[in-house]
C-alpha positions in Angstrom: 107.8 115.6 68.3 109.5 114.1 71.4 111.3 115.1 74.4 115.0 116.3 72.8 112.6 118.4 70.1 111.0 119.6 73.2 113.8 120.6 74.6 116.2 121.9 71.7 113.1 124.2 71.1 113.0 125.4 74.6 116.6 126.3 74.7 116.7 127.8 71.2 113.7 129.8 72.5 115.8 130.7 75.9 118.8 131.6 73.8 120.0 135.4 73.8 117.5 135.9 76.8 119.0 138.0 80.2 118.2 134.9 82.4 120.1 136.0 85.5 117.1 136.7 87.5 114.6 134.2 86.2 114.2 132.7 89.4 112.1 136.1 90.7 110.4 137.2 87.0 109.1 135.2 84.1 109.4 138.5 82.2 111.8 137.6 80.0 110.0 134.9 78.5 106.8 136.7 78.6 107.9 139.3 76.6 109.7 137.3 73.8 106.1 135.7 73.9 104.7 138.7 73.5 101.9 137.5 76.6 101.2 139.1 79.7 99.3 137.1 83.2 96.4 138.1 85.1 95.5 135.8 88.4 92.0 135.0 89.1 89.9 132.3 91.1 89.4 129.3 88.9 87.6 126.4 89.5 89.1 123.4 91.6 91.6 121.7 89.5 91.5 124.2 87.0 95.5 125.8 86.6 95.1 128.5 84.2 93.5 129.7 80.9 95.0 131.2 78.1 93.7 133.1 74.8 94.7 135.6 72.1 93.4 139.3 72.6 94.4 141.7 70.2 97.4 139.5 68.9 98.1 138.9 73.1 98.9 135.8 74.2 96.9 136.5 78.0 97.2 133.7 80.4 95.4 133.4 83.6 96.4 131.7 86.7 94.3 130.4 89.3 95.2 133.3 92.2 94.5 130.6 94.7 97.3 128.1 93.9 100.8 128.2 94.6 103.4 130.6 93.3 105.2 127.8 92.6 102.3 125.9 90.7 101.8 129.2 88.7 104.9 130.3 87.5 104.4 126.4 86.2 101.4 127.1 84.5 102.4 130.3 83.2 105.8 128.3 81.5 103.3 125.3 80.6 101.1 127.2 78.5 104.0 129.7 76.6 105.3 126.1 75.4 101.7 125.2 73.3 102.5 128.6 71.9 106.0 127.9 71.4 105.5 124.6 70.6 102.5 125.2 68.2 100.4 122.8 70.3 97.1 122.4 71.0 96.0 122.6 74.8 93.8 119.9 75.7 93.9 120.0 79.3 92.4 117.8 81.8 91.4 117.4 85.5 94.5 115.6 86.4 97.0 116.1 89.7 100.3 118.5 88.6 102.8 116.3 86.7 100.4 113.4 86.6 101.3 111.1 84.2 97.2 109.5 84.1 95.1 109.6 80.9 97.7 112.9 79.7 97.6 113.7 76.4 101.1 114.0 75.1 100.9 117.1 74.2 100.8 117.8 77.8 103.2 116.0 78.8 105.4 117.8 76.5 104.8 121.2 77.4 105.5 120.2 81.0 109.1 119.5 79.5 109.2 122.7 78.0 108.3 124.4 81.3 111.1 122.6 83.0 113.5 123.5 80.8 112.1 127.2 81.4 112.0 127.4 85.2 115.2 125.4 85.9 117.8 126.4 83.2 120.4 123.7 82.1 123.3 125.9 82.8 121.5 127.4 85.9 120.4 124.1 87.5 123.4 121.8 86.7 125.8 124.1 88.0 124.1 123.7 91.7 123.0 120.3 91.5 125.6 118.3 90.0 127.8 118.4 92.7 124.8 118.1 95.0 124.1 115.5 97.4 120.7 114.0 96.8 118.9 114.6 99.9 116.1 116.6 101.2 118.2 119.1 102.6 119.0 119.5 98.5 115.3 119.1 97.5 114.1 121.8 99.3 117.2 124.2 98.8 116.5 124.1 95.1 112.9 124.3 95.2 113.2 127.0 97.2 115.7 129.1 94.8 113.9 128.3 91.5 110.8 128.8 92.8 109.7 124.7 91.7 107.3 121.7 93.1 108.9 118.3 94.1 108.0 116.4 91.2 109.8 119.4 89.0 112.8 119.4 90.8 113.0 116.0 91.5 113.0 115.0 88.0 115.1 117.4 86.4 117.6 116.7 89.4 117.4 113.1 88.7 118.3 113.6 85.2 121.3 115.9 85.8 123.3 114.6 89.2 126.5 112.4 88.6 124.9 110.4 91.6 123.2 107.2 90.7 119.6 108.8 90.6 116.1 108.1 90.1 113.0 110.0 90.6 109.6 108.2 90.4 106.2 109.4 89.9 103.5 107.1 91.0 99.7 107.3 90.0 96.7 105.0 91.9 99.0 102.6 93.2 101.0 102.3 89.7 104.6 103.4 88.7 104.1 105.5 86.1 107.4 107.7 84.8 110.5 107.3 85.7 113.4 109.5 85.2 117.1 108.4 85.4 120.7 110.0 85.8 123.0 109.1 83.3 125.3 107.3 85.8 122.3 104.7 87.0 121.2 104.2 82.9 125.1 103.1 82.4 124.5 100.5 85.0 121.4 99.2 82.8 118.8 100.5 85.7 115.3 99.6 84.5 111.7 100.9 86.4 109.0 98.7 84.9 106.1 101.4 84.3 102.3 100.9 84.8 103.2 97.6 87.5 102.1 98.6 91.0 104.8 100.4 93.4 106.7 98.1 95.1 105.7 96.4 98.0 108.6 97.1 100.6 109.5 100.4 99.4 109.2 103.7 101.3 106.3 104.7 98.8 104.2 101.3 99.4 104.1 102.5 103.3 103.3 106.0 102.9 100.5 105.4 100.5 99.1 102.6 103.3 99.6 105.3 105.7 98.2 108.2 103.5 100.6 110.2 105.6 102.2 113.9 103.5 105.3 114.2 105.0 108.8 113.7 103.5 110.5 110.8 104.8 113.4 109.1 103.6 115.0 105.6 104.5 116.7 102.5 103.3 115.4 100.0 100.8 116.9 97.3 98.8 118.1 98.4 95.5 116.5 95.3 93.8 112.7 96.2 95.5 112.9 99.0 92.7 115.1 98.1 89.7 114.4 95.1 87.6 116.5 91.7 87.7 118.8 93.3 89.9 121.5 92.3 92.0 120.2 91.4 95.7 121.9 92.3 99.3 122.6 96.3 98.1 120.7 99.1 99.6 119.8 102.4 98.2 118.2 105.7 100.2 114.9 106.5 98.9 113.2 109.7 99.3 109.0 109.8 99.3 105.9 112.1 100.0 102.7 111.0 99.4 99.7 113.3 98.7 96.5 111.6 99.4 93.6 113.7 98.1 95.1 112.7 94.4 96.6 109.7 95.4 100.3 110.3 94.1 103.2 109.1 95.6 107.0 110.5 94.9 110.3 109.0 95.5 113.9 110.3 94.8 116.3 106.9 95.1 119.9 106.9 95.3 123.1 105.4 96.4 126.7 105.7 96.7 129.3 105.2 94.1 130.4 102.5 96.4 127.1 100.9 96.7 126.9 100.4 93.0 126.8 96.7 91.6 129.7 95.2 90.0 128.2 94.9 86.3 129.3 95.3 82.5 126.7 96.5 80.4 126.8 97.0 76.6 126.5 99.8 74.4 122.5 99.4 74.1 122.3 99.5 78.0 122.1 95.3 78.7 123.9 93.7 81.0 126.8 91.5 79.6 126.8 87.8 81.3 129.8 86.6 82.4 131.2 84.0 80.4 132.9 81.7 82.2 134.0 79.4 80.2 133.5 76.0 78.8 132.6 73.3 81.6 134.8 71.7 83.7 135.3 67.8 81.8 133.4 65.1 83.9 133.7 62.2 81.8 130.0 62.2 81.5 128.1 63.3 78.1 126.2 66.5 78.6 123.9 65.1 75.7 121.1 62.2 75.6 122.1 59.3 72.8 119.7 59.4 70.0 
């Protein structure tokens, strides 16, 4: 199973379902589940439980995290159900990317496509401009973390888009808007963030607040054209040591590049070389 199962399941799950005021109640989804929540205290780190009682799907959340953290954790553990996947949770920051099993890593997916409907969440963001102004407009009216929204909005805007999650000092995922994959953007995973970007100085800093600013477009993408400049977006959150960026640019900022149908960059060809008089080979 990978991430379009994921997601055709979570949509054929979502289908029929009265969805217009999913950004207040779950219930929907809890009932087609058959499950029902409780809230209680849980350990530190610990998001939620779940288990069958009497043919119940019953999942707890920990009472003293966020609502929006919650209403993750209650969509995380309806897709094992959905998904017919085994939890194996670990200690781990919310939408880390470290030591994950897939399994998790999937039902975050699944809860994404829950909290922040396609039809829902395009429909506000794709005309949006990325900004934090946008960030926390839509975090605010589906009720989702930054590393939720920012991804999901990263994958849907016709901006060139990029939201990065990074882990210990290391990039590690990456998602893209189809408009940046056409110009053959590439984030190398697991390398360390880069130096000069917005992320590199919060993390020295281990400051928490959102700041945004420009950075060179080739500090982030690999063998990328130099002298363009993109806006990039960070928070960093110390106690776990994660670091988030949304990076962007204008149409107009976009290099001048053909890429292929596999997503590499076609080389110009310029030609054969001018005639010198001079062999361009050594005599045997």
């Amino acid at each position: 199973m990978d991430e379009q199962d994921v997601v055709r399941k979570a949509r054929a799950f979502m289908q029929g379902l009265d969805l217009s005021n999913i950004r207040e109640s779950l219930e929907p989804y809890l009932t087609k589940a058959n499950a029902r929540v409780r809230e209680e205290e849980l350990g530190p780190g610990e998001s939620g439980t779940v288990a069958e009682i009497k043919g119940r799907l019953v999942i707890t959340v920990n009472s003293t995290e966020s609502l929006e953290r919650q209403r993750f954790t209650i969509c995380h553990e309806l897709g094992h159900k959905v998904l017919g996947l085994d939890s194996s949770h670990q200690h781990v920051p919310p939408w880390g990317h470290v030591k994950r099993d897939m399994t998790e890593v999937l039902c975050d997916v699944f809860a994404a496509e829950l909290l922040m409907p396609h039809d829902q969440f395009s429909a506000v963001c794709r005309d949006s401009e990325p900004s934090l102004m946008t960030m926390l407009s839509l975090m605010d009216a589906f009720k989702t973390s930054f590393p939720a929204t920012g991804s999901r909005f990263a994958r849907l805007t016709n901006a060139p888009c990029a939201f990065v999650n990074m882990q210990g000092g290391l990039v590690r995922y990456a998602a893209m808007s189809t408009p940046l994959r056409k110009l053959g953007a590439r984030i190398t995973l697991k390398t360390p963030i880069p130096a000069r970007s917005l992320a590199a100085r919060l993390r020295q800093a281990k400051t928490s607040e959102f700041q945004d600013g420009d950075v060179a477009q080739d500090e982030w993408f690999e063998n990328w054209p130099t002298g363009l400049d993109l806006i990039e977006l960070s928070r960093h959150h110390d106690g776990s040591d994660t670091t988030l960026s949304l990076l962007w640019f204008e149409e107009e900022d976009a290099p001048r590049m053909e890429v292929d149908r596999f997503g590499q960059r076609v080389q110009e060809d310029n030609g054969l070389d001018e005639l010198t008089g001079v062999l361009s080979w050594k005599k045997r």
